[in-house]
Structure formats: C-alpha cells, structure tokens
C-alpha positions as CSV (number, residue, x, y, z in Angstrom):
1,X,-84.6,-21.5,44.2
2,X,-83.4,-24.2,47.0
3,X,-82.0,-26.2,44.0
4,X,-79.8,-23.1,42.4
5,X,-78.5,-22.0,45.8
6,X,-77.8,-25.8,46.2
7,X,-75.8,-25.7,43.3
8,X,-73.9,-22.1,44.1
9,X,-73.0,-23.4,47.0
10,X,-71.5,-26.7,45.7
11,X,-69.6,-24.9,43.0
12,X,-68.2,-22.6,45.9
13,X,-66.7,-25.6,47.9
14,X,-65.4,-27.2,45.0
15,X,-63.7,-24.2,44.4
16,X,-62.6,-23.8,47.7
17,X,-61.1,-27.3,47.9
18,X,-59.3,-26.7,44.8
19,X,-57.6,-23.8,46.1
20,X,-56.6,-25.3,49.8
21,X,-56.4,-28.8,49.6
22,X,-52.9,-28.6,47.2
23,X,-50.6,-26.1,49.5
24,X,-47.8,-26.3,46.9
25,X,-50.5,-23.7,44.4
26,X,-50.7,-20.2,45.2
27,X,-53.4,-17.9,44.8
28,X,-51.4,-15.6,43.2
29,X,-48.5,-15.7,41.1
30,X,-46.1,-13.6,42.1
31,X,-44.6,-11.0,39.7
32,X,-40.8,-10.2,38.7
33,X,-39.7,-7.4,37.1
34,X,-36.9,-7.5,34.9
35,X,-34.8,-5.6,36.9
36,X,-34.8,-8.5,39.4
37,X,-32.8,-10.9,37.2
38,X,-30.0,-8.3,35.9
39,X,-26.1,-9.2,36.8
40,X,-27.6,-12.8,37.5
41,X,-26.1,-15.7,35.2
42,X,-28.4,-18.6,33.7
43,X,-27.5,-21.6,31.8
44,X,-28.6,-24.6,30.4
45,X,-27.2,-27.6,28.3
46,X,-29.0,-28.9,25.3
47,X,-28.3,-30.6,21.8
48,X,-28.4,-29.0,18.7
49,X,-30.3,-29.7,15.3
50,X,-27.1,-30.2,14.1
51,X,-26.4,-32.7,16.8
52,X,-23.9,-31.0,18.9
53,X,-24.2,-30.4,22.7
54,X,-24.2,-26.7,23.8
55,X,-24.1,-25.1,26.9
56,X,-25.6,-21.0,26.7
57,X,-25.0,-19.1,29.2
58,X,-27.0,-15.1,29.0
59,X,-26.2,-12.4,31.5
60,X,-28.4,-9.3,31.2
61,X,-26.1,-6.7,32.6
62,X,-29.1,-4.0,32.8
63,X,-31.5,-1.9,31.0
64,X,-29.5,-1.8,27.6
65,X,-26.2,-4.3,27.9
66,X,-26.4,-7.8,27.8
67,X,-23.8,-11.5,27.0
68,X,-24.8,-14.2,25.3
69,X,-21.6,-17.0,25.7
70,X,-22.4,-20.5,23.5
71,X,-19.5,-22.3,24.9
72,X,-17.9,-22.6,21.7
73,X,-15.2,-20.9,20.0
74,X,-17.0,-17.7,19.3
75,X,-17.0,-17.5,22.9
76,X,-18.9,-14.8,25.0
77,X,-20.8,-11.8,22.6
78,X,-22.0,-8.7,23.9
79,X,-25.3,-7.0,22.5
80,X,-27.0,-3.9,23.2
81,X,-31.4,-4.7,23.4
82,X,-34.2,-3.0,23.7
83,X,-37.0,-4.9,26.1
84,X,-41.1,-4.7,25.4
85,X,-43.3,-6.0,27.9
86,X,-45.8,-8.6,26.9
87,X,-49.3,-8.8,27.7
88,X,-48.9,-12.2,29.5
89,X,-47.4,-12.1,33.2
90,X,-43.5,-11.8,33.5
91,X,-42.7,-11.9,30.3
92,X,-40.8,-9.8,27.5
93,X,-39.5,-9.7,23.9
94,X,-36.2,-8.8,23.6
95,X,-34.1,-7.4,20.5
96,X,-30.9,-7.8,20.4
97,X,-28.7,-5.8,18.2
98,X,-24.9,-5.4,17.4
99,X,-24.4,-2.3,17.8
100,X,-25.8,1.3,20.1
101,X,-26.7,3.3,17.4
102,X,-28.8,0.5,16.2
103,X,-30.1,-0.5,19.8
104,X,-31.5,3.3,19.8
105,X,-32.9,3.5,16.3
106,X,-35.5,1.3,17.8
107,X,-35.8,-0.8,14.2
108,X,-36.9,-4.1,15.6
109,X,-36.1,-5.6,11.8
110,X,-32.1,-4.7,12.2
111,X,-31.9,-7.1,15.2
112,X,-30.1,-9.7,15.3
113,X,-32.1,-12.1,17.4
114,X,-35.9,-11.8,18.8
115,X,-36.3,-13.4,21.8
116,X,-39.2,-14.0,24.3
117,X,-37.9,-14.0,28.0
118,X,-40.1,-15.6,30.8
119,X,-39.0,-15.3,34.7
120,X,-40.5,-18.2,35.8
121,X,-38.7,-17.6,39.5
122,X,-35.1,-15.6,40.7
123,X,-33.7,-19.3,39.8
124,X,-35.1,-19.9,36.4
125,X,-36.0,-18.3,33.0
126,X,-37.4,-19.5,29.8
127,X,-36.1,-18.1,26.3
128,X,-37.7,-18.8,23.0
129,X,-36.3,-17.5,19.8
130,X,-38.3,-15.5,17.8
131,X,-38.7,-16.0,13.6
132,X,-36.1,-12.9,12.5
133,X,-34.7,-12.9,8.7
134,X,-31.1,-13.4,11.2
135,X,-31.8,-15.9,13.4
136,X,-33.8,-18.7,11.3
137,X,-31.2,-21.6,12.5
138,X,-32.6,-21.0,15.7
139,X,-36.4,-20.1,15.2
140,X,-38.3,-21.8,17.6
141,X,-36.2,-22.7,20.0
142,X,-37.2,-23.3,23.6
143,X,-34.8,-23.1,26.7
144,X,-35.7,-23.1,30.1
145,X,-32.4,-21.5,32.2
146,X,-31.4,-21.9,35.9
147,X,-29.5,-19.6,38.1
148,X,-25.4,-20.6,37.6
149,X,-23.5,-17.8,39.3
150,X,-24.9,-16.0,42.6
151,X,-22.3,-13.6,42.0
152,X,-23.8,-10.2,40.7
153,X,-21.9,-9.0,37.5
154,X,-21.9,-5.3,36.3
155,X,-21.3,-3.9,32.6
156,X,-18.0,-1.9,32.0
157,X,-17.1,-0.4,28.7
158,X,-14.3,-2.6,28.2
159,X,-16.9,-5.6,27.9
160,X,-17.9,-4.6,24.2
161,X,-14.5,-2.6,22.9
162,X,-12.2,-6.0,22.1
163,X,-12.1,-5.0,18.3
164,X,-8.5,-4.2,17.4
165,X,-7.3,-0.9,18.1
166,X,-5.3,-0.8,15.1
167,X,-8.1,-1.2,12.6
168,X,-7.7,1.4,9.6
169,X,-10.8,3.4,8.3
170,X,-10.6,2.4,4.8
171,X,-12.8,5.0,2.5
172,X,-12.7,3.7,-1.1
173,X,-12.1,6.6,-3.6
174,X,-10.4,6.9,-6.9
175,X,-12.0,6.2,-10.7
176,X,-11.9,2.5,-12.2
177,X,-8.8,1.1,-13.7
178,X,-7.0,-2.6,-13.8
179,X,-5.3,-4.6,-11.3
180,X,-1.4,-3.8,-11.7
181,X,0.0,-7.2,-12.2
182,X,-2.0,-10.8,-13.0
183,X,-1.7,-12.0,-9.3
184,X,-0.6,-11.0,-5.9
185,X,-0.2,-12.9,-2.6
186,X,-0.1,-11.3,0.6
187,X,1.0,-12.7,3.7
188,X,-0.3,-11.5,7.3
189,X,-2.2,-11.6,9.8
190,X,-6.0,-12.3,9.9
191,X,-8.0,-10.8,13.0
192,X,-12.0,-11.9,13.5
193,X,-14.6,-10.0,15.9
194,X,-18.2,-10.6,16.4
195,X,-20.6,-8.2,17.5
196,X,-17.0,-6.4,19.2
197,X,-16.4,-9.3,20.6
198,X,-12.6,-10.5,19.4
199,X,-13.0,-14.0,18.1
200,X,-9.3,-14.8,17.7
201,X,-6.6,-14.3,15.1
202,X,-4.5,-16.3,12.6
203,X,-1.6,-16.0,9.8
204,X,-2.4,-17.2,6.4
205,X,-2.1,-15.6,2.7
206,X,-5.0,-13.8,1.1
207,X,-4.9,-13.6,-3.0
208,X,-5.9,-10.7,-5.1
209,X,-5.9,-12.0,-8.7
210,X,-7.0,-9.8,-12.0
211,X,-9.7,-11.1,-14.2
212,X,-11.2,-8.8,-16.3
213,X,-11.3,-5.0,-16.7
214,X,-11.4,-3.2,-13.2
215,X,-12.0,-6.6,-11.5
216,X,-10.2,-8.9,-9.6
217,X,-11.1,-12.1,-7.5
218,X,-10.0,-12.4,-3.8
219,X,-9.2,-15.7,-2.1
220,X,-10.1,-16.0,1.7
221,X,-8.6,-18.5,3.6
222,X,-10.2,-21.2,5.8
223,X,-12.0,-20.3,8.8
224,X,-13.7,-21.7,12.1
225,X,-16.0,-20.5,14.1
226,X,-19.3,-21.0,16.3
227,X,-19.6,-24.8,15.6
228,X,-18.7,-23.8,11.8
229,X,-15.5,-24.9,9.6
230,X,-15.7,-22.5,6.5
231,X,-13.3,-23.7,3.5
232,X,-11.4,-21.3,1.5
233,X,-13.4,-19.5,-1.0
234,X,-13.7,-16.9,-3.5
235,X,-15.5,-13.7,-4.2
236,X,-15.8,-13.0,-7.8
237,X,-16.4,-9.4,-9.3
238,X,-14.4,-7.0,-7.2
239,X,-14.2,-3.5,-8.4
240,X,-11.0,-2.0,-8.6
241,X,-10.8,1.8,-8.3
242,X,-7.3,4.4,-8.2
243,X,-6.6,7.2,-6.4
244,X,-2.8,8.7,-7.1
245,X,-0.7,6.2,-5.7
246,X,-3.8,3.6,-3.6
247,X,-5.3,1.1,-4.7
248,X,-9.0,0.5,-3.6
249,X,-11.2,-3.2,-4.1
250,X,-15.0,-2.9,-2.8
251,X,-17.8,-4.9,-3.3
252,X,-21.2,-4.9,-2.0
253,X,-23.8,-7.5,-0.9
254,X,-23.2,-11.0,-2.4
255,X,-23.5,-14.7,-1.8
256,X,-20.6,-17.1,-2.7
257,X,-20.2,-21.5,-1.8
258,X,-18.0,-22.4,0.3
259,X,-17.8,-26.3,0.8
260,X,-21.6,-27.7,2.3
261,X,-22.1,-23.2,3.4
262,X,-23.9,-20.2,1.3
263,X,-21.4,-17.5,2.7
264,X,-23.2,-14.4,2.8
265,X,-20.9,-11.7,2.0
266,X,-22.6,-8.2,3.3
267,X,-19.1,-5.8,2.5
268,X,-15.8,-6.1,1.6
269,X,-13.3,-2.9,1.1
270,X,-9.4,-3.3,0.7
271,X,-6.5,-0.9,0.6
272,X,-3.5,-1.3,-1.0
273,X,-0.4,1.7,-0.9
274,X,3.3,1.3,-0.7
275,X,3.3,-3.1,-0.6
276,X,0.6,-3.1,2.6
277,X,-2.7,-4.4,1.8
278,X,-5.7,-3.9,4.4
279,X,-8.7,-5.2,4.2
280,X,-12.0,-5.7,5.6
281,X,-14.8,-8.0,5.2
282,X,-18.1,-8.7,7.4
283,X,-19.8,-11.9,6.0
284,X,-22.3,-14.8,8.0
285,X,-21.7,-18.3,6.9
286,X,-24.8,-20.0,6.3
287,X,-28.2,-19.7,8.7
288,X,-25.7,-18.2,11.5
289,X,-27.3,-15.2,13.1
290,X,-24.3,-12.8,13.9
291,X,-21.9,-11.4,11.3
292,X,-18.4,-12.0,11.5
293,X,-15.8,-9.0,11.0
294,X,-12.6,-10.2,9.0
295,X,-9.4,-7.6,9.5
296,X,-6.2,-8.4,7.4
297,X,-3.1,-6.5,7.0
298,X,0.0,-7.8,5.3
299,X,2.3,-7.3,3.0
300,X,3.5,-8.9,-0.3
C-alpha cells in the first residue's frame, strides 16, 4: 500500500511541475466566440500552387455577411454564410454562398467554398479549405491570419449591390427557327461581376455566326481575371428561338477549351430586337471556385 501511495503521489508532483514550472501554459484555454472577431480584418501572404504570391484578406461583417479580397484583379467579393460550430474548442465550418436565398436554403452542397475557421487569439485565425465540388483548386489549404486593421468595419447593403443597374431580364421565348443572316458582329461594351461584386468592364466585339438549323456559335472575347488570362473561345450549339420581331440564343450547361482552361459554361441567354443585342453568360474558368457573370449590350 506504501508503494502505490508512493507512486500517486509522484505522479501528482509531476503533474504539478508540469503545470507551474512553464508560466507561458495556461490551465485553461480560453474560449472566443465568433462574435468576438466580426468587423476585424485578417491577412496573410503566401505562394500559390501555381506559384504566384497572394495576399487574402477575410472580414466577417456578422452573423450572415462576410469579404473575402485576394489582392488580385477580382478584387474584394462579398458572400452571404452560414456558420456550424464544431466539436473541437473555437472552431467553425463555414459555407459560403453567392447569394441570400441560397445562404437561407441551408444546402451546404450549393456553397461555394467550405471552410474551417479557428480563433486561435483576437490577433490570429486559422482557415482551412474544405473539399467542395467548387473549390477543389484550393482543397486543403492551410492559412493561419493575423489581425491587419483595428478599425471595426460594419456591412451596408451597398457592399453586395455593385452589379449594373442596367442589366435587362432576358426571358427566352419564341419557337425554333434560323439565324437571319450567315454572321453578325456586334460591338459594345462587356461588363463582369462576381458574386455582385463588379469585376470591371471592357469594349470588344462578340460574334453570332449560323451553323446549322436553329443554331449558331458565339465568339467571346478574351478575358482576365483572378490570376486567370482566358483566350477567346467559342460555344458551339446555341439554340435559336423567335418571338414576333426578337430574337432569342440560350444554352444550358456546357464545357468548352479555351487555350491551357476547361471553361465551364453554366448559362448563356441573349436578346436580339431592333439592332441591340444583350446578352448574358455566367461561366468558371477552370478549378476557379466563383462564377463569373458576363453582361454585353451592343449593337451591330
């Protein structure tokens, strides 16, 4: 009995020792909510797989509203999420989606990026990207974050409504008939948002050209954005519908080359009436996570 009391009482001291003799180790760790990091800016700096240095920057405005800024040209995005609380101590998984209505379906598998969040103090944070059928470029990845702005930010409306104001509704109606003339260039003015966010503007010509019966091909200029240069390319096997006097191109999910890039095309739907032709196309260029919306209007 002296022998096991011996031996409690030598685990108990070393246990003891353990926990005084190092003053920089708590007993405790001390818990955040995520509540305590909202308005608060962190960043980092780290090199890509594709070799390029990136600096992130992710504000979570509060309970539903967060930015996500890459430093490059696609420049700061806005998300609606939904947080879950993990099992482990001060951390969540986060789902970030493009849109409310989606945020508030609660379908984890229409986000756009899965993310575990860890608040490792109010100066740091660690993120790790989550496998998601949109985010598989960045599966895996580890950041740790520090503090970069002790200046608390707050949400306004106006931070997730820079889509253009003049972008027409285009409904696609009418039964299927034949391009009117073998090929038409338009000339205008191309406008690019992702997730709302604008993502700049340019002027270049977009071709319609007539292939077969009730189909045409459209050319799509060069683009660049997020790191990516996307060549000009084509999407084969648009349907061409009438209705009175309006012409009406649509097209549904598809996958087209473009240079070294798979673009996938999600939708494309075009209007043409009295020589203006509008036209809209949301596409991601290869493993990118977040669509692109293309808006064109021009005329002949």
């Amino acid at each position: 009995m002296k022998k096991i009391y011996t031996v409690l009482l030598l685990l108990f001291s070393l246990l003891a020792y353990s926990c005084s003799s190092d003053s920089e180790k708590p007993l405790y760790l001390p818990v955040y909510s995520l509540e305590a990091i909202q308005g608060y800016s962190y960043s980092t700096t780290f090199t890509s797989s594709s070799g390029n240095e990136l600096s992130p920057e992710l504000t979570i405005y509060d309970s539903k509203h967060l930015c996500w800024n890459m430093s490059t040209s696609m420049g700061a995005v806005n998300f609606f999420y939904i947080a879950e609380k993990d099992s482990f101590l001060n951390v969540w998984t986060l789902y970030w989606f493009s849109s409310e209505a989606s945020m508030e379906s609660r379908d984890t598998s229409k986000a756009l990026m899965a993310v575990k969040i860890g608040i490792n103090s109010y100066e740091s944070i660690s993120l790790l990207v989550l496998p998601s059928s949109s985010s598989s470029s960045m599966s895996g990845t580890s950041l740790t974050m520090n503090l970069s702005s002790f200046v608390k930010k707050t949400y306004t409306s106006s931070s997730n409504s820079s889509e253009s104001q003049n972008e027409e509704e285009i409904s696609v109606s009418g039964s299927s008939c034949d391009w009117f003339e073998d090929s038409s260039t338009f000339n205008g003015t191309f406008t690019y948002s992702v997730s709302g966010s604008q993502n700049g503007s340019d002027n270049a010509n977009l071709l319609v050209r007539k292939t077969s019966t009730g189909k045409v091909s459209v050319t799509i200029p060069s683009y660049s954005a997020m790191g990516y240069t996307i060549e000009s390319y084509q999407i084969e096997g648009v349907n061409v519908t009438k209705d009175t006097d309006t012409y009406y191109l649509s097209i549904g999910e598809c996958s087209v080359n473009s240079g070294s890039y798979v673009i996938h095309i999600e939708s494309f739907v075009a209007k043409y009436k009295d020589g203006v032709f509008s036209s809209s196309l949301i596409f991601r260029p290869g493993a990118m996570p977040l669509s692109i919306k293309q808006v064109f209007r021009g005329n002949k």
